[in-house]
C-alpha positions as a printed Julia matrix, in Angstrom:
315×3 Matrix{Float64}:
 101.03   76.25  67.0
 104.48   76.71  68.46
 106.13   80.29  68.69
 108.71   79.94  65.57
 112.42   80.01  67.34
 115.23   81.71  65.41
 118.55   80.29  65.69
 121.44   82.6   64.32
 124.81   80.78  63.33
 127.65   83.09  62.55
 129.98   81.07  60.1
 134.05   81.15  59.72
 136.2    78.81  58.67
 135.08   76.57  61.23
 134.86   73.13  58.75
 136.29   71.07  61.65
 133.4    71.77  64.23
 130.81   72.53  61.66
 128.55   69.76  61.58
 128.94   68.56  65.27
 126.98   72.03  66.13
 124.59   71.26  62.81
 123.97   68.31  63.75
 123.35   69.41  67.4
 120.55   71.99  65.92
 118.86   70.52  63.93
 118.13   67.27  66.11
 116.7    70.1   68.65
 113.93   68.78  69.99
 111.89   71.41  69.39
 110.9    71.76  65.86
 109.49   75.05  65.11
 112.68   76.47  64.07
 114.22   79.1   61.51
 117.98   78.14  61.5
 120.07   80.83  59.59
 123.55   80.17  59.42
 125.98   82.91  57.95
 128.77   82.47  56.06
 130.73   85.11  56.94
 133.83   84.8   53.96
 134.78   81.53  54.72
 137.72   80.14  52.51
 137.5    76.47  53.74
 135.09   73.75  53.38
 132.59   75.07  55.57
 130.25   76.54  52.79
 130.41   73.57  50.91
 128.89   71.63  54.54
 126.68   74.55  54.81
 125.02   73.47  51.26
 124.8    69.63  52.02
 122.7    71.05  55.5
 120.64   73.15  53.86
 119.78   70.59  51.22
 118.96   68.06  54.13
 116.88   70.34  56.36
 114.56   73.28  54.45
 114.66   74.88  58.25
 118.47   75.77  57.2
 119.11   79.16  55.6
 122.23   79.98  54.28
 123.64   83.31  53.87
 126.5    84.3   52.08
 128.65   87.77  52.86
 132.02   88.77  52.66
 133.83   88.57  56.01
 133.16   91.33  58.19
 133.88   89.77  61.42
 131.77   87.87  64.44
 129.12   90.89  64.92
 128.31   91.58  61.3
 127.51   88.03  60.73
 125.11   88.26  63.98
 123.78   91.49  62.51
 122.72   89.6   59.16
 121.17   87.25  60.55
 119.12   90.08  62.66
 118.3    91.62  59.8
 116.77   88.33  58.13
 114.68   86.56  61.44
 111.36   86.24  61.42
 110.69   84.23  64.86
 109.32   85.69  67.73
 112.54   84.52  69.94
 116.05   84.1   69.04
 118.77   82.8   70.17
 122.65   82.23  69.07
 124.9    79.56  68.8
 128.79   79.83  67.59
 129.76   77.06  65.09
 132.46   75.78  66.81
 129.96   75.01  69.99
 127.1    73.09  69.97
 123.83   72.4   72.26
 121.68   69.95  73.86
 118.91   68.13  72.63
 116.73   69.78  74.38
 118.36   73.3   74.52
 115.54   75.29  72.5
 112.91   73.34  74.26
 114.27   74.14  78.08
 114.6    77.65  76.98
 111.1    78.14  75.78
 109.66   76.39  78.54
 110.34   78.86  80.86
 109.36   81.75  78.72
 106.2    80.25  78.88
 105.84   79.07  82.38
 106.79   82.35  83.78
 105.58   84.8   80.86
 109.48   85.82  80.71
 110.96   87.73  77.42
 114.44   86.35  78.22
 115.97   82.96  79.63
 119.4    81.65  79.99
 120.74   78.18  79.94
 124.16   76.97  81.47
 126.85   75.81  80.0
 129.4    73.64  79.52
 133.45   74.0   78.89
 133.97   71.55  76.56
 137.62   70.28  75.44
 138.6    67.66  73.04
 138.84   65.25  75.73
 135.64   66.28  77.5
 132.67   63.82  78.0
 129.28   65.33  78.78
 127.94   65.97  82.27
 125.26   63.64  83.35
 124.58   65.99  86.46
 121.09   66.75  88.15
 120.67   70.36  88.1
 119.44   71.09  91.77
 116.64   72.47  90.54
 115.23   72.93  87.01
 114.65   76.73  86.74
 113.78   79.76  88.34
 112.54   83.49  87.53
 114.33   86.36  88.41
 113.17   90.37  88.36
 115.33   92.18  85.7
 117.52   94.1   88.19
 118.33   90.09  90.04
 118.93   89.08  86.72
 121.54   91.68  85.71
 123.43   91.69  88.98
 123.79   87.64  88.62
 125.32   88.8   85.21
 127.34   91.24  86.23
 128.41   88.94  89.31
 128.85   86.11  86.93
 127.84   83.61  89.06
 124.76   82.05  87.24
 125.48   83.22  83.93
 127.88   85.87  81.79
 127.03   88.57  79.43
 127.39   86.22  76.15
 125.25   86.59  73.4
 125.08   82.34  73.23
 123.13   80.51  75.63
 119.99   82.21  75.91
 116.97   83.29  74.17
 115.87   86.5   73.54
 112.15   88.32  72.39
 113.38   89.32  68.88
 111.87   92.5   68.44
 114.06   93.97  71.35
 116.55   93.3   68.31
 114.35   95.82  66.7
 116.95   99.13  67.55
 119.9    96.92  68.78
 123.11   95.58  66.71
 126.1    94.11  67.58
 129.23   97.11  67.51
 131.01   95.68  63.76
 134.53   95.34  63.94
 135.13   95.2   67.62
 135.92   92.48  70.48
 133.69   91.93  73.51
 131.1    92.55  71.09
 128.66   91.11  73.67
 129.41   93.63  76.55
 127.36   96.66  75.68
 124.47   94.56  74.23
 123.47   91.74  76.78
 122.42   93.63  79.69
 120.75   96.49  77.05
 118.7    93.62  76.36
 118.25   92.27  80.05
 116.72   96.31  80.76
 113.95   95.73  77.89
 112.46   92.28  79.17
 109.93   91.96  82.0
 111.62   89.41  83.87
 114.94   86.73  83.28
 114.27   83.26  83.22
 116.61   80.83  84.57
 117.38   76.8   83.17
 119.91   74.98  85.42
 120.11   72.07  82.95
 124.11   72.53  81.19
 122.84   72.9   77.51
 125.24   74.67  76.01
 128.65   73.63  75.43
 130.9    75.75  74.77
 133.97   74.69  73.09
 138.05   75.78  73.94
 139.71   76.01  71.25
 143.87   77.34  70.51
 143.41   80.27  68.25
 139.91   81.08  69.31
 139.46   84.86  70.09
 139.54   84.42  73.09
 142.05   82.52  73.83
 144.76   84.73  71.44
 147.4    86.37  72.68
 147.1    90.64  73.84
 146.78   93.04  71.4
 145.17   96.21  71.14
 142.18   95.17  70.02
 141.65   94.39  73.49
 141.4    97.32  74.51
 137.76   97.56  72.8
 136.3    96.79  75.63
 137.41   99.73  77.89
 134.89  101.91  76.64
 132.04   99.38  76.85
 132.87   99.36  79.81
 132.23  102.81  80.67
 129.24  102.84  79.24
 127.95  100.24  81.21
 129.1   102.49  84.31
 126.93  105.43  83.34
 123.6   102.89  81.67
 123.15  100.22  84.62
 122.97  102.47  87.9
 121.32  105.18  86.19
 118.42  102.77  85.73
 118.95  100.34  88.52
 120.73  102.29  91.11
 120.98   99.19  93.66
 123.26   97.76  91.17
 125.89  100.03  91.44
 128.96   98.08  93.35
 127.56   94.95  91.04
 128.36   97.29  88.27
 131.38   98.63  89.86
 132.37   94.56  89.98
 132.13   93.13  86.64
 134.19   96.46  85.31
 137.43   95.84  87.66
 136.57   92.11  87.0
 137.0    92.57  83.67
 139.75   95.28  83.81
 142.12   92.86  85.71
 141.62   90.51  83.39
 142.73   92.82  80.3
 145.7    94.03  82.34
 147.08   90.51  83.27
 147.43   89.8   79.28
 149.08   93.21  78.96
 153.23   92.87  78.58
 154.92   94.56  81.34
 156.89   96.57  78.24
 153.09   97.99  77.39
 153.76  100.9   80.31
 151.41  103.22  78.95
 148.67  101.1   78.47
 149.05   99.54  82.15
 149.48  102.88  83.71
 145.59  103.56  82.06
 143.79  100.01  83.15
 145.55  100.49  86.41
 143.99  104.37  86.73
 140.87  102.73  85.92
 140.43  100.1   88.13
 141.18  102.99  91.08
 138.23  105.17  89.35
 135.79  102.06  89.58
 136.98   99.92  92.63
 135.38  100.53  95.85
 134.51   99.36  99.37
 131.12   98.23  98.22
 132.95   95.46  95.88
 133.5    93.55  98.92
 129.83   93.69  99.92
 128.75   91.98  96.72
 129.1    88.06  96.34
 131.69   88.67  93.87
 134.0    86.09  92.66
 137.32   85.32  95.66
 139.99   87.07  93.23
 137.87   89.89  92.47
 137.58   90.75  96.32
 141.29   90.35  97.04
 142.39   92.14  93.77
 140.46   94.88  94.9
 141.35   94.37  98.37
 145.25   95.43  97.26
 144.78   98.11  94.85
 142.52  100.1   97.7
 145.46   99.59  99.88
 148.13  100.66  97.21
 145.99  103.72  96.37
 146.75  105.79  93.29
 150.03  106.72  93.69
 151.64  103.3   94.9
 149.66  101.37  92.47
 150.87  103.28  89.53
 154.21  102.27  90.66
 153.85   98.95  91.88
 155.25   96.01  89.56
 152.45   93.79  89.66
 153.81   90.44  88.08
């Protein structure tokens, strides 16, 4: 009999995309599958599609909570799986046919504990991609695999678009009440599997949306990530010391991203990204096949140094 999938479905006011990902799950190909979708406090229609689903397909369980925000939906629907893998999907994306199937494939075929498909951007005007993958999949050691995260070439950290061995959910949660939820948890689960699988097939599309979270405006809740981010310093090379400038990478990736949404009025809070992508930038950077504007970002804040850069108007 087939390994029983769990597919987690954080819910929220989402009534407009809702049934394009249902509809997307549930025709999954593969059919051993526990589908829990949470209703995280929704106040629009989308628990009354969530009850004409569940009435359709007994695979569908709904859960009802008061909102608490993208993680502690997540976290419910931890604490309710029963599969032996799981795997997430946002409401407002949806996946391939044969997205479950793909993923569990090469869990099997190379005795892997974690795979990863590709995705998709997908835009209201967007038609999907009839490309070949150049090759079908591949099986990486866990140290490749986290420096192809961290490098995010073949994949990102996101909690969506890959499957996961669920009992290495068995001491792990997503941090409630915080964005970038999926920065200190992704690789903490990369570090417990034996190996990463890889699916070059684009089965997971993954919508843009105004208003989205990531696509609002800055505010300080952005600046959740900047501890993550240490953290990740001190966890990754301590364990996988080789992955050190890949580390160093994906932090001033990520920390030039945060200060380009920062106002130029927001001196104090510039002053600190900018004192933090000195601490973390190095040499090494440009050893790594990091992304082009990662290189030459870091290229020019070596050359400012401390002093100029904390001074320089970077618009």
């Amino acid at each position: 009999m087939a390994d029983l999938v769990s597919i987690i479905v954080p819910v929220y006011n989402v009534a407009q995309y809702l049934e394009r990902c249902l509809d997307s799950i549930v025709k999954q190909s593969y059919l051993e599958l526990e589908i829990i979708v949470v209703n995280d406090g929704s106040t629009d229609d989308s628990g009354m599609i969530l009850e004409k689903y569940r009435v359709l397909d007994q695979r569908i369980i709904v859960l009802e909570k008061e909102n608490g925000g993208l993680s502690s939906a997540r976290n419910s629907g931890l604490d309710y799986m029963t599969g032996k893998y799981v795997t997430f999907v946002d409401s407002d994306d949806f996946i391939a046919i044969n997205y479950v199937k793909n993923l569990v494939d090469v869990t099997k075929k190379y005795d892997c504990e974690v795979a990863v498909s590709q995705l998709q951007y997908w835009y209201d005007n967007s038609k999907e991609s009839k490309e070949v993958p150049p090759r079908s999949d591949e099986c990486l050691s866990v140290s490749d695999g986290i420096k192809e995260m961290l490098l995010q070439k073949k994949f990102d950290n996101s909690a969506w678009g890959k499957i996961y061995k669920a009992e290495f959910f068995n001491n792990i949660r997503y941090p409630v009440g915080k964005l970038y939820e999926d920065t200190p948890v992704t690789y903490k689960l990369f570090m417990k599997s034996n190996s990463i699988g890889i699916v070059y097939s684009k089965d997971y599309f993954y919508y843009q949306r105004t208003g989205s979270i990531t696509n609002t405006k800055f505010n300080n809740k952005k600046l959740d990530i900047l501890p993550f981010l240490d953290e990740m310093y001190i966890v990754i090379p301590k364990e996988y010391p080789e992955l050190i400038n890949a580390t160093r990478s994906k932090i001033v990736s990520s920390l030039f991203g945060l200060l380009k949404q920062v106002p130029q009025s927001e001196t104090e809070i510039r002053n600190d990204i900018k004192k933090r992508i000195i601490k973390y930038n190095s040499m090494g950077i440009l050893k790594e096949r990091a992304r082009l504007k990662v290189k030459v970002a870091s290229i020019v804040s070596l050359a400012l140094g401390s002093t100029l850069w904390n001074q320089h108007n970077d618009n």
